[in-house]
Each structure stands twice: as structure tokens, then as C-alpha cells.
Steps between C-alpha positions, in 0.01 A plus 500: 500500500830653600666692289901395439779806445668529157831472682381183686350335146856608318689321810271172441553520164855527514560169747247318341524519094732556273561575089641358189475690212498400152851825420635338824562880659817430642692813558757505236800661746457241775623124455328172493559513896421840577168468290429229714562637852349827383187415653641374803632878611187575576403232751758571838635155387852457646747560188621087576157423481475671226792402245425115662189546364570654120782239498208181560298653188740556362640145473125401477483639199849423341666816488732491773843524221273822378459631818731836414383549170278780412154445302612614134788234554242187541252358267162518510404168680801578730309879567136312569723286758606778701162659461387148643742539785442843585088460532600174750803609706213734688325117589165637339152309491458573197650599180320736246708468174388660156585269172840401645557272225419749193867629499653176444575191235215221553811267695571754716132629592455108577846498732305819682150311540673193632687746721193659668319136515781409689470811714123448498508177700819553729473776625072524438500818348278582303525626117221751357580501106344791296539336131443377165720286513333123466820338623364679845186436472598096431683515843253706735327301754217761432403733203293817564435647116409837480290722229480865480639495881215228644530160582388274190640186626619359814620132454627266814760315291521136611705180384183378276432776379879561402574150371168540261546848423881338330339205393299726227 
């Protein structure tokens, strides 16, 4: 077996998956569309390329007017949003993202979920949820429940076993 570089892992890592987290860490200085290219300075992307592309997620994810606001001037769902856009302008496989509904009012955390279904089947990516949260769980195409760190569980959710698990 060959063994792979840090350097070469981190550089995988970083065009291949990307974060949500559950405090949103935007950086409180920058705006909605400087938190959003932020992780675009660090590709060589051409800077047209790059404000073309925070403007699509931008308008993906409804906050185009917001677009010059900074993060203490949003709401919460509107801060998850450009958390959501900044983890997909990159184009990543998939998306690791950390209870990003326990900061927010049940219709909002809904709005978000629909959001990243959306994003889940156009453009594929795919969502990795670490959460409690059963509104989640209800959603996932797959649940992996864990005890004391281990694998308890690992359930292939299909349409049966959806419609009878809301039947009861």
C-alpha cells in the first residue's frame, strides 16, 4: 500500500468536501459575499470566475439583496444559507455539516433541509448530517446510528420502509 502525503490528503480534502456547521463560522468582518468567495482565494480561480460563481449561490440560495451585509446583520436561517453557499460555491462531492438546523426556529430548519434536498439532487452532492435531530433523520436516504463511537445501526432507508415507518 502506498502511502499518500499530508499535503496531498489536505489538497483532496479541500476540492472534494466541504463543512456546515451548526454556529455557522462565518467571519464576522467579511460580508455575505466575501464569506462566500473566501474559499475561492485559495483555488487560482480567475477573480470573474470567482464572483460569477458566489453570485450563482448566492441567488441559489436567496440572498442575493443580502449580498453586502455582514453576518451579525442577517438572521439565523439567512447565516445557515450562506454557510450553505459557501460549502457549495467550491462544487464539493460532498458536504459534511454538523446539526445545521439546531440554531434555528422549526420553519426555518425545514426551509434549510428543503434547501440541501434540493442541492442534494441537482447538483448530486452529497449531505453527511452529524445529529439528533429526527427531522434529519426523517429525510436521510440512509441512517448510520452510533453508540459510544461504534456503529449500532446502519439502516438503507427505502420508500416502504418510509411510508410504514409514518404510517405508525
Amino acid at each position: 500500500m502506498t502511502a499518500v502525503s499530508l499535503p496531498a490528503l489536505a489538497d483532496t480534502r479541500s476540492r472534494t468536501i466541504e463543512f456546515i456547521f451548526q454556529t455557522f463560522n462565518l467571519l464576522p468582518v467579511l460580508s455575505a459575499f466575501e464569506n462566500v468567495e473566501y474559499p475561492l482565494l485559495f483555488t487560482g480561480l480567475a477573480r470573474t470566475d470567482r464572483r460569477a460563481r458566489v453570485w450563482q449561490w448566492l441567488k441559489h440560495v436567496g440572498l442575493e439583496k443580502q449580498a453586502r451585509q455582514r453576518p451579525d446583520q442577517l438572521s439565523g436561517g439567512q447565516r445557515q444559507r450562506v454557510a450553505i453557499a459557501r460549502a457549495m460555491v467550491t462544487e464539493p462531492n460532498m458536504v459534511l455539516a454538523d446539526e445545521p438546523t439546531a440554531n434555528l426556529d422549526s420553519d426555518t430548519a425545514g426551509q434549510i433541509l428543503d434547501l440541501m434536498s434540493q442541492i442534494n439532487r441537482e447538483p448530486g452532492t452529497t449531505f453527511l448530517f452529524a445529529t439528533h435531530d429526527s427531522r434529519i433523520a426523517e429525510r436521510a436516504s440512509r441512517q448510520v446510528h452510533l453508540h459510544d463511537g461504534r456503529i449500532a445501526n446502519d439502516i438503507l432507508i427505502t420508500e416502504t420502509n418510509r411510508r410504514f415507518a409514518n404510517a405508525h
